[in-house]
C-alpha positions as CSV (number, residue, x, y, z in Angstrom):
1,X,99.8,100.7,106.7
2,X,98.2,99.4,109.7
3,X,96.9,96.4,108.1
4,X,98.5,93.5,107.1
5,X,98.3,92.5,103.1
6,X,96.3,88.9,103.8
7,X,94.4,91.0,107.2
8,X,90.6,92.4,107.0
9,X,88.9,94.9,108.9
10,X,84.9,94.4,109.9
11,X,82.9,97.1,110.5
12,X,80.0,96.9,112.6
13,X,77.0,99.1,112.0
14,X,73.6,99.3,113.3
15,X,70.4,98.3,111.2
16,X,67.8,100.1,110.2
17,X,70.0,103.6,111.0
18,X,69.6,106.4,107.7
19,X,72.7,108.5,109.6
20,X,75.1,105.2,109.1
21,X,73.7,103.3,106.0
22,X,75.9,100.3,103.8
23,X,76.3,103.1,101.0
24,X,78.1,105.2,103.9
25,X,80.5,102.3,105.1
26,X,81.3,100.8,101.4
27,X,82.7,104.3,100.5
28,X,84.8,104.8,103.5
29,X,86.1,101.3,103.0
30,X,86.8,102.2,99.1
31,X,88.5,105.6,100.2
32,X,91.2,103.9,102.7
33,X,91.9,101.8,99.4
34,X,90.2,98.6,100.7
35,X,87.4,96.5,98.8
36,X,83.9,95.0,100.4
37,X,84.0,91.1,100.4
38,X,81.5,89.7,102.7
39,X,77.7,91.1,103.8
40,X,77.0,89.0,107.8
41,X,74.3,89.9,109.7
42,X,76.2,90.5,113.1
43,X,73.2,90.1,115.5
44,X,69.4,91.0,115.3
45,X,70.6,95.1,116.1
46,X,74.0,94.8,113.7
47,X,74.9,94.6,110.6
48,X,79.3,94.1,109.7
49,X,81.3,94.8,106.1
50,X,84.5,93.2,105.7
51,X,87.3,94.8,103.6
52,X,90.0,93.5,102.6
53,X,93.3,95.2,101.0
54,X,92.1,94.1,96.7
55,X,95.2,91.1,95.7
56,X,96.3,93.4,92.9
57,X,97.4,96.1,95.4
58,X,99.2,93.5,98.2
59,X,103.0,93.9,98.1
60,X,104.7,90.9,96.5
61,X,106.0,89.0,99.4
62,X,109.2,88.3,100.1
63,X,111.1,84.8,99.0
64,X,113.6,84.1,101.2
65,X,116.5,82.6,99.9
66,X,117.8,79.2,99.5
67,X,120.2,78.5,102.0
68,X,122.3,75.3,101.2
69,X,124.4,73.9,104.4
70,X,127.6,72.1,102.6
């Protein structure tokens, strides 16, 4: 709920750390419903995940209708 359908959240993690590892921030991204879609190394000390909400689970947006000025 606090992200929008088209929005991503990175997380930044430190390398080389066994108490925060990739398997560790893949599963909390899978258990707040979102999926991994990019791997960056964030600097020489940081690694970042981004998840994104998967297409098949984004509401349907909204049309707005056809407004005709006679």
């Amino acid at each position: 709920g606090l992200i929008k359908p088209d929005g991503a959240v990175w997380i930044v993690r430190p390398k080389g750390r066994r108490d925060i590892t990739e398997a560790d921030t893949m599963a909390a991204g899978k258990r707040a419903g979102l999926v991994d879609v990019k791997v960056v190394s964030f600097s020489e000390m940081h690694t970042a995940e981004k998840f994104v909400i998967p297409v098949a689970k984004r509401p349907v947006p909204r049309r707005e209708k056809d407004v005709t000025k006679t």
